[in-house]
C-alpha positions in Angstrom: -1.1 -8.6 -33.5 0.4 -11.6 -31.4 0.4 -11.6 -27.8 1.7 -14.6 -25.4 -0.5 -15.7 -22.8 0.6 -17.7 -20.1 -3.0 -19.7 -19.4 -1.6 -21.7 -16.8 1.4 -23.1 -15.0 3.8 -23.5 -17.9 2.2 -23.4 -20.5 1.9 -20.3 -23.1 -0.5 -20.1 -25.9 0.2 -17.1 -28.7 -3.4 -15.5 -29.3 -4.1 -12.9 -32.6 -5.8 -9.6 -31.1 -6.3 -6.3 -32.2 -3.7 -3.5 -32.0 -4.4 -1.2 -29.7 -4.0 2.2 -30.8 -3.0 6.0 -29.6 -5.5 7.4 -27.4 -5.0 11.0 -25.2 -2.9 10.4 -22.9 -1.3 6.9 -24.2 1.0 5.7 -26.8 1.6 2.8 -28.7 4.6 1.4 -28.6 6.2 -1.6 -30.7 8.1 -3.9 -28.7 11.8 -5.1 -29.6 13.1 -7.0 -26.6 11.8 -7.9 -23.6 13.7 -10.2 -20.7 12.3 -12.8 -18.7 12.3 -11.1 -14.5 12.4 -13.8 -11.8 9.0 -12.5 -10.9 8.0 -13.6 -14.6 9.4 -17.0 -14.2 7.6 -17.6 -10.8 4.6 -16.9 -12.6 4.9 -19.0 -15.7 5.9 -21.8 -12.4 2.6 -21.4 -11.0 4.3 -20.3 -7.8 3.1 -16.8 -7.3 0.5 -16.2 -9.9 -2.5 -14.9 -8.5 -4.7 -15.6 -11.4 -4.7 -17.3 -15.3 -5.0 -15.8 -18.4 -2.2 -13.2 -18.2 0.5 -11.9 -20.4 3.9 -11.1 -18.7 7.1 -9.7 -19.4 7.8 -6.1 -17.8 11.4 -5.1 -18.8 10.6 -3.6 -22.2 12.4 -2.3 -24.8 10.9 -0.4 -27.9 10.7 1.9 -30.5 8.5 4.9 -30.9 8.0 7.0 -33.7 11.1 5.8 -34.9 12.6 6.9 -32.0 14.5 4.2 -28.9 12.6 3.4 -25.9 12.7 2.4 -22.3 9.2 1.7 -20.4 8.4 2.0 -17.0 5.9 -0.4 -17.2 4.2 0.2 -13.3 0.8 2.2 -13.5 0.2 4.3 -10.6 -3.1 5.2 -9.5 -1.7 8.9 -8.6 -4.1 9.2 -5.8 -3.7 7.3 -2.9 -1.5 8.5 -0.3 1.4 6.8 -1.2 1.4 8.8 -5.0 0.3 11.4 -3.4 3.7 11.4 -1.5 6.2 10.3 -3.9 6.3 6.8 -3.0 3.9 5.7 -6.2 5.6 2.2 -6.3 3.7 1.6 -2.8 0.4 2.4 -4.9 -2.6 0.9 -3.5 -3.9 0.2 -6.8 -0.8 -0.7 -8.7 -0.6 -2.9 -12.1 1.7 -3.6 -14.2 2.2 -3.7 -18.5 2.8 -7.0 -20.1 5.2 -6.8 -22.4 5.1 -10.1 -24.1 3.1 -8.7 -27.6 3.8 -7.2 -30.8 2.5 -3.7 -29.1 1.8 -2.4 -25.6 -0.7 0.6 -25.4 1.2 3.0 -22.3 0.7 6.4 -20.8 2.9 9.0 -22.6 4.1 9.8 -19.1 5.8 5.8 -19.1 7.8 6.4 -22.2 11.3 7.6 -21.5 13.2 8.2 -25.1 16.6 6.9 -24.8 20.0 7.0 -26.9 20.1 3.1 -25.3 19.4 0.4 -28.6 15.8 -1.4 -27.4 17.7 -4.2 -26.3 19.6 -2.3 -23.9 16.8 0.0 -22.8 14.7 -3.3 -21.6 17.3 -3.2 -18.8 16.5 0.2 -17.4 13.6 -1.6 -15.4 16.1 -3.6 -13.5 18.2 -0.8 -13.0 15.5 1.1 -11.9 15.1 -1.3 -9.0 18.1 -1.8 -8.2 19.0 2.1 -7.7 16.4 1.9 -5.4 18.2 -0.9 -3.4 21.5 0.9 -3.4 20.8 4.5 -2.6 19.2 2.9 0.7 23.2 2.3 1.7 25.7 3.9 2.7 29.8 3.6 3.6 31.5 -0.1 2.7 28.7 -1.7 1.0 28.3 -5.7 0.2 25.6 -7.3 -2.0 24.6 -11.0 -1.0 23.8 -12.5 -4.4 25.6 -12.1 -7.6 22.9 -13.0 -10.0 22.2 -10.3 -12.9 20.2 -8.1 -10.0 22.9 -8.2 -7.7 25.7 -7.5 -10.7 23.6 -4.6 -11.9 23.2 -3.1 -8.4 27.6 -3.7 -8.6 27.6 -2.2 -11.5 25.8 0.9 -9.8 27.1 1.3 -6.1 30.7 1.5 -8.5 29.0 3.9 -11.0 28.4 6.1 -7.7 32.0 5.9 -6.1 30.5 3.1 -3.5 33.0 0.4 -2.0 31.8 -2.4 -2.8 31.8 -6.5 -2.6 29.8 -9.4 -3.8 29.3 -12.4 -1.8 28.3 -15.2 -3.9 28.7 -19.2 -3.0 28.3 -20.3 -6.6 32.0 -20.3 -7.7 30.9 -20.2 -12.1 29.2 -16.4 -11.0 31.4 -15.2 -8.8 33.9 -15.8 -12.2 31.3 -13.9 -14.1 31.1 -11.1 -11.7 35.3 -10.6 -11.6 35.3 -10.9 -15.5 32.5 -8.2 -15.5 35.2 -5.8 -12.7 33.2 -6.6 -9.8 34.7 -7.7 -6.1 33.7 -11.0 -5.2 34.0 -12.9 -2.3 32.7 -16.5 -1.6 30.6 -16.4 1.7 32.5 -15.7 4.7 32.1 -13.8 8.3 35.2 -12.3 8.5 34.5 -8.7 7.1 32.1 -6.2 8.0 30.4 -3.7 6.6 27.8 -0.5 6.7 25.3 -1.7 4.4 24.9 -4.9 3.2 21.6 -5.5 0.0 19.9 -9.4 0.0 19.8 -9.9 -3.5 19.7 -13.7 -2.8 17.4 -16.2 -4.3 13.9 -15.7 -3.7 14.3 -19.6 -2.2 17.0 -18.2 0.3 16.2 -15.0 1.4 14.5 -15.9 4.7 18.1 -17.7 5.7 20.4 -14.9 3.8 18.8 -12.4 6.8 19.9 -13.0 10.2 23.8 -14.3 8.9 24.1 -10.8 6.7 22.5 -8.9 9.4 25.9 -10.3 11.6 28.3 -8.7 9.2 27.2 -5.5 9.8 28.8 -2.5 11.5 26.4 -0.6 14.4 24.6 2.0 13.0 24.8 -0.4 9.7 21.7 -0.7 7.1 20.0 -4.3 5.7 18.2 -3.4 2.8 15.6 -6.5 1.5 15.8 -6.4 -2.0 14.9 -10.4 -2.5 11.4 -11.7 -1.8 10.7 -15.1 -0.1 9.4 -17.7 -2.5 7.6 -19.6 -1.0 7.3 -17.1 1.7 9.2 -17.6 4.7 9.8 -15.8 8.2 13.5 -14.9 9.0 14.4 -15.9 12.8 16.8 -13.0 13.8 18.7 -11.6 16.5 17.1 -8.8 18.0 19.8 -7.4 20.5 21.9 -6.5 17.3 19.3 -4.5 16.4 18.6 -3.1 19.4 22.7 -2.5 20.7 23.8 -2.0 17.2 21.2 0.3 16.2 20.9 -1.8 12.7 17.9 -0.3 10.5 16.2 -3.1 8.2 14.4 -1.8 5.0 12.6 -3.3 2.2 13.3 -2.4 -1.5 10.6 -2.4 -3.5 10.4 -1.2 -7.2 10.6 2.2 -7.8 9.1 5.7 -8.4 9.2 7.6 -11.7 11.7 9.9 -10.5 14.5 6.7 -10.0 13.1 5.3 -13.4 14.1 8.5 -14.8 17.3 8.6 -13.1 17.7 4.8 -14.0 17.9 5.8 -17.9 21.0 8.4 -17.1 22.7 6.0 -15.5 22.4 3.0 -18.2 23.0 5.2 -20.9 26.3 5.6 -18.9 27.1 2.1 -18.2 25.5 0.5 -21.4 28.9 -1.7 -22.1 28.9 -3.6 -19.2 24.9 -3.5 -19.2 25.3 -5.8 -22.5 27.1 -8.6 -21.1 24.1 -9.0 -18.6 21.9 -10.4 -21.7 23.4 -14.0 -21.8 20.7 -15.6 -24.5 18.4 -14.3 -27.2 15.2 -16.3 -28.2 12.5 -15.4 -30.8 9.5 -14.5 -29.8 8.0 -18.1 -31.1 10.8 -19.8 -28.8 9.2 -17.8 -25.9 8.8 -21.2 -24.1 12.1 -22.3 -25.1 13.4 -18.9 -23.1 11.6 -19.8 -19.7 12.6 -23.5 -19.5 16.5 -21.9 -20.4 15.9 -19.4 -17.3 14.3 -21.6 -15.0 17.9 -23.9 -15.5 19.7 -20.9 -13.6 22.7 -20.9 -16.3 22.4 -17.7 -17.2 22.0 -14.3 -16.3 19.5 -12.6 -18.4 17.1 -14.2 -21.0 15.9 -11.9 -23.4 12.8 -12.1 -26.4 13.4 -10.5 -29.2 10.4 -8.9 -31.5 
């Protein structure tokens, strides 16, 4: 089978390996779509790879016994203390599928059979992480950054009754938002609100901090969804944390039980989940689909198998 392997900073080379097959415990599955994550892009850049050969590509789509399927692709060491209490994406020994191959060998347990076509179902990884962002919130909610993780995690706090606003300064995806019946606002300090998510640019985050933390109500909730790229300290105000009794909390990932929640809710939303997928690229044009992503004139990339 044919397997992409990013050997070093941009640059891919296609390799012919065996195909793995069903073991106890595990599965086979054969890939259909797979999108191209920010974290996937920094990796291809050489920005935040930690080592060469590797095979990316975690937001999978496939097919199984000709059956539809979405793929959690995080493996869990289930026992550390953090599996051990239901907070598995902490895992002290996590790793992660590569999904960029003909076939991906996966635990039964990471194979959640879905109505949702495989192109649709790569996106339940997303939306897995993004649930985990917004059920961190709570009352009037805004979402700094309307990329395709902030739209999704729109798309979401409206799926669960959740007021809620987009700030965005680039005017082309604010239109994009409103045409996909989300709230947008271009960046101002004139509302607040209870919760607010950073879904910013991993290149802005560190800046996005202290001037969301301002629009918050006391008693409000910042919830880091963005990482820092390269990584950056945030200078904040620490008296509106103390007299406003603000809570700051990370998002990271998520556990099998939002996974499994995550394929509900697309299921549910699967129209407006399609207009996330702005291009389509063979698997052969794989490097074709990073430079295209790397432009930032699009939402999501997706290869197709």
């Amino acid at each position: 089978m044919k397997v992409a392997v990013v050997v070093g900073p941009r640059k891919i080379v296609f390799k012919e390996v065996e195909e793995p097959k069903d073991g106890e415990g595990f599965v086979v599955v054969k890939v259909k779509a797979v999108n191209i994550c920010q974290s996937d892009l920094r990796k291809w850049q050489g920005i935040s790879c930690p080592s060469y050969p590797i095979v990316l590509g975690h937001e999978i789509g496939g097919r199984v016994e000709n059956r539809n399927v979405a793929i959690n692709p995080l493996l869990y060491c289930k026992k550390c203390r953090y599996c051990l209490n239901g907070r598995e994406n902490l895992c002290e020994g996590l790793a992660q599928i590569g999904g960029f191959s003909e076939f991906v060998k996966v635990p039964r347990c990471s194979v959640y059979y879905t109505t949702l076509s495989p192109s649709i179902a790569s996106l339940v990884e997303p939306v897995a992480a993004c649930l985990s962002a917004v059920e961190k919130t709570h009352g009037k909610v805004c979402i700094a950054g309307a990329g395709p993780m902030g739209i999704i995690q729109g798309f979401i706090a409206k799926f669960m009754g959740k007021d809620v606003v987009l700030f965005e300064p680039r005017e082309d995806r604010r239109e994009i938002a409103s045409k996909l019946g989300l709230e947008t606002r271009e960046i101002n300090d004139r509302e607040k609100f209870d919760s607010c998510i950073i879904s910013t640019s991993s290149k802005s985050t560190a800046e996005a901090i202290p001037y969301y933390l301002k629009l918050l109500n006391s008693g409000g909730t910042l919830v880091v969804f963005s990482s820092s790229w390269p990584p950056k300290s945030a200078l904040i105000d620490v008296n509106l944390i103390h007299y406003k009794e603000i809570e700051i909390v990370g998002s990271f990932a998520y556990t099998n039980k939002t996974f499994s929640k995550a394929v509900e809710i697309a299921e549910k939303i699967k129209t407006r989940l399609k207009r996330i997928i702005t291009h389509k690229f063979k698997f052969e044009e794989i490097e074709k689909a990073f430079e295209i992503a790397e432009k930032g004139e699009c939402l999501k990339v997706q290869i197709e198998l």
